[in-house]
LOZA-664081 format. One record per residue (C-alpha): x, y, z; chain; residue number from 1. Coordinates in steps of 0.25 Angstrom, whole numbers. Example, Ala and Ser with C-alpha at 12.3 -4.5 7.8 and 13.67 -1.06 7.14 Angstrom:
<rs>
R     c1     c2     c3  chain    n
R     49    -18     31      A    1
R     55     -4     29      A    2
</rs>
This chain:
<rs>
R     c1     c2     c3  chain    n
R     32    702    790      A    1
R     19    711    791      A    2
R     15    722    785      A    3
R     10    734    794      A    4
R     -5    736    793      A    5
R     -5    749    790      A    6
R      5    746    778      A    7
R     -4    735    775      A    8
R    -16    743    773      A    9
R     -8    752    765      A   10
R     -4    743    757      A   11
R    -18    735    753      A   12
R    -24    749    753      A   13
R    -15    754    741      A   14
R    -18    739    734      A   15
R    -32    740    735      A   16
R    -31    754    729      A   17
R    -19    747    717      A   18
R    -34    739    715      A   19
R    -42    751    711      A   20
R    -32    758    704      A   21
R    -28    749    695      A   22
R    -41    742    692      A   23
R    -35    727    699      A   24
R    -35    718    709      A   25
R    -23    713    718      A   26
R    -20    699    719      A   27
R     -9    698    728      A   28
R     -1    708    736      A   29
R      9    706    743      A   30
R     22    713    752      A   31
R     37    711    744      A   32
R     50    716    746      A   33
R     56    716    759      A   34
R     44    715    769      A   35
R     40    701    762      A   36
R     53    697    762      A   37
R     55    697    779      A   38
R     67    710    779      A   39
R     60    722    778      A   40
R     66    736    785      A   41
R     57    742    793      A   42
R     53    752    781      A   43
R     53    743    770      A   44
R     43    746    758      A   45
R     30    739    756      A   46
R     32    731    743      A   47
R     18    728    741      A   48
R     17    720    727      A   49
R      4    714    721      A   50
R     -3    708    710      A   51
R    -15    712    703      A   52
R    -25    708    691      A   53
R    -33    717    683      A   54
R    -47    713    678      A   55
R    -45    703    668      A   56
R    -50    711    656      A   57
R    -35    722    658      A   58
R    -29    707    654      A   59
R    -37    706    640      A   60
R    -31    718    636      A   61
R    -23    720    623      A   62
R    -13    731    628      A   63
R    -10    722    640      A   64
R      5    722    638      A   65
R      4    736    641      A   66
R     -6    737    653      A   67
R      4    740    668      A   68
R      5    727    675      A   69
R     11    732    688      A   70
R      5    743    698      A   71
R     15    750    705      A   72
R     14    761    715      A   73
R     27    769    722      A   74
R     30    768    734      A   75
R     20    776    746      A   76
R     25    774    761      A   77
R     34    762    759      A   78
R     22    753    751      A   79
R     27    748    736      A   80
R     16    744    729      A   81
R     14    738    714      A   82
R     10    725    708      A   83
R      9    717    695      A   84
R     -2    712    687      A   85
R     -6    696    690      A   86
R     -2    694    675      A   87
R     11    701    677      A   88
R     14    694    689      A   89
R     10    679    684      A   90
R     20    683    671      A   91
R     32    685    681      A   92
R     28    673    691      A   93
R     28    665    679      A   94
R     43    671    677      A   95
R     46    670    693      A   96
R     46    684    694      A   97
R     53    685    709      A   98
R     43    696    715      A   99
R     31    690    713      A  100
R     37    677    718      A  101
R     38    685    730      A  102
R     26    692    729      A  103
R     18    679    730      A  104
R     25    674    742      A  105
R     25    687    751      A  106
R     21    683    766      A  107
R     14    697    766      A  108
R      1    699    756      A  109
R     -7    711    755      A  110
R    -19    704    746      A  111
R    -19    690    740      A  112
R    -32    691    730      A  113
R    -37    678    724      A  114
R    -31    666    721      A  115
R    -18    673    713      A  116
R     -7    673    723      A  117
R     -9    658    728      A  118
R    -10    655    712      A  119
R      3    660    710      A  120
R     10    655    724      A  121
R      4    641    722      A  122
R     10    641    706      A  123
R     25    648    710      A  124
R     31    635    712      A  125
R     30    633    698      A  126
R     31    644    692      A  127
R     43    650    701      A  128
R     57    647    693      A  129
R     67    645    704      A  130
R     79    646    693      A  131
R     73    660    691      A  132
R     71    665    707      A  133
R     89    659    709      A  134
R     91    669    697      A  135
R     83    681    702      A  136
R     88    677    717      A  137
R    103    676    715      A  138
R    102    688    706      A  139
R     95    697    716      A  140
R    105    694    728      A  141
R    117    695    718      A  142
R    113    708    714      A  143
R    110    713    729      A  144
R    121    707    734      A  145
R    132    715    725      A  146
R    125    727    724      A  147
R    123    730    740      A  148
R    130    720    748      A  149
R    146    720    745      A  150
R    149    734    750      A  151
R    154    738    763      A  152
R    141    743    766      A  153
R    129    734    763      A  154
R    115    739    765      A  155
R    110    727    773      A  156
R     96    725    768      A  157
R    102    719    755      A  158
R    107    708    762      A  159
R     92    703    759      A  160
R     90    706    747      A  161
R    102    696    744      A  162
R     98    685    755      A  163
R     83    685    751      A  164
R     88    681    737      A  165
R     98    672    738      A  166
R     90    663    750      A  167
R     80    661    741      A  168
R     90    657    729      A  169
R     94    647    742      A  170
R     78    644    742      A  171
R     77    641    727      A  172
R     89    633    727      A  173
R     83    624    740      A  174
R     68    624    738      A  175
R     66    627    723      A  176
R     53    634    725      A  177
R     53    653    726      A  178
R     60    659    739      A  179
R     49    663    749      A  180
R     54    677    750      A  181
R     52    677    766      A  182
R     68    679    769      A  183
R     66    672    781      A  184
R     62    661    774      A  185
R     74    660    767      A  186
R     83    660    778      A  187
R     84    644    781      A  188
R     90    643    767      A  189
R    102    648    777      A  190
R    103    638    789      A  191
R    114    633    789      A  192
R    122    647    790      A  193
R    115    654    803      A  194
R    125    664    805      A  195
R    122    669    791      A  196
R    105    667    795      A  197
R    110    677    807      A  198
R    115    687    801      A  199
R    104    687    790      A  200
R     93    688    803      A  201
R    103    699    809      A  202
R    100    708    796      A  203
R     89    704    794      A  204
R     82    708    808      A  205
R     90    721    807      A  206
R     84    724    792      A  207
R     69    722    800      A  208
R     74    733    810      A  209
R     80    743    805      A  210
R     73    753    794      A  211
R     85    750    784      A  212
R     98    743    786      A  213
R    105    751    779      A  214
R    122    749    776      A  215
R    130    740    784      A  216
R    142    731    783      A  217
R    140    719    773      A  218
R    137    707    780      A  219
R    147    696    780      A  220
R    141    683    782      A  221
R    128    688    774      A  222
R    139    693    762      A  223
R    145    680    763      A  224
R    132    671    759      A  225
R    128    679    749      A  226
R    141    679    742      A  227
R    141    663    744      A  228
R    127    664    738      A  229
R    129    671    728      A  230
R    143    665    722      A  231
R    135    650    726      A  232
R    122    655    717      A  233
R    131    659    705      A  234
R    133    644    700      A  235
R    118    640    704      A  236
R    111    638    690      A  237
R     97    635    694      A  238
R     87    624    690      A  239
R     80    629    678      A  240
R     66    631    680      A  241
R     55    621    675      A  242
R     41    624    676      A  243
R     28    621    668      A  244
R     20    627    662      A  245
R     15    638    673      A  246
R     11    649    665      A  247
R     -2    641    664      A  248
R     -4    641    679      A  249
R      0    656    677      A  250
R    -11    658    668      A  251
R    -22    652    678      A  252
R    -18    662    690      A  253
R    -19    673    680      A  254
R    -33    668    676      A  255
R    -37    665    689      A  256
R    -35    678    693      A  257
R    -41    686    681      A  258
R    -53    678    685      A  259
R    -53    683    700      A  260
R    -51    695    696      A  261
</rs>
């Protein structure tokens, strides 16, 4: 998936002027949302995320706590643009916060500064909790699923927002490591039912084409896997998580990065 160049530009001209207004500088930025995840319509948003440090003096200060760690802006022509602090950020990797285990493995970057992003991507198979992302997985399909997909209508671009999450439940479970969030990366997890894989690439090229979907008739075979994966993953206990001590490892980025900056 590419980014126009024009929208590109756009885009790294409004995080250069993030830098100067807020006094920082961006580490990693990155595309999210539909667009990285290989099913955006033809006028998606730009869900432009990024991470940023301040000078390390703003870090020795007494009223931290109380200092914004985010920068968000609204929405101007279908760009989204906001980010988190590196320190914010590195609290909820350390938790396997689910977007920025994203955020760090998006196929499309807007600026990768320093040695941050490859620190952190070179340390998420420690630090990622698989027993977290089956929870946050299977309770994101459940809740799409039941809230837009059991009508006599459906609005079809849901359907991903239920199959992204419960293929890469399917991932975890396989490969104990995170979900790329590529959708097409996900789909062997499927071989052994091609008419199923059919349909999906069916509504998935028709998602691509067309500005939005909009309400159809539910989807029968599609209706049926999930409800087999669902009723499958309510007696799936997963492995509880061991890791070391990683908050050490977390603590080195950070510092790395205050001295870069």
């Amino acid at each position: 998936m590419t980014i126009p160049a024009s929208i590109r530009a756009e885009i790294m001209r409004r995080m250069r002027a993030a830098e100067a207004e807020h006094g920082v500088r961006i580490l990693l930025a990155v595309e999210s949302g539909s667009r990285a995840w290989g099913f955006p319509s033809p006028n998606s948003d730009f869900d432009a995320r990024f991470i940023y440090a301040h000078p390390k003096d703003w870090y020795l200060s007494v009223g931290l706590e109380e200092q914004r760690d985010v920068i968000e802006y609204p929405i101007v022509d279908d760009i989204d643009l906001n980010g988190w602090d590196v320190r914010k950020a590195l609290r909820l990797f350390w938790k396997s916060n689910p977007a920025f285990v994203e955020w760090i493995q998006s196929p499309i970057i807007y600026i990768e500064d320093g040695a941050f992003a490859e620190g952190v991507r070179q340390l998420l198979p420690n630090v990622y909790s698989c027993e977290n992302g089956v929870y946050h997985y299977r309770s994101m399909a459940q809740t799409n699923y039941r809230g837009y997909l059991q009508a006599d209508r459906v609005p079809l671009k849901k359907y991903f927002y239920v199959l992204r999450p419960l293929l890469s439940v399917r991932w975890l479970e396989r490969y104990g490591t995170a979900a790329p969030i590529e959708f097409h990366t996900l789909l062997h997890l499927l071989a052994d039912e091609p008419a199923l894989v059919a349909d999906i690439e069916t509504l998935l090229a028709r998602k691509r084409q067309a500005p939005e979907l909009g309400q159809d008739r539910p989807v029968p075979s599609i209706n049926a896997f999930i409800e087999r994966e669902l009723h499958r993953l309510k007696g799936v206990v997963p492995p509880v998580h061991q890791r070391g001590d990683v908050l050490a490892q977390l603590n080195d980025v950070f510092h790395s990065v205050l001295r870069e900056v």
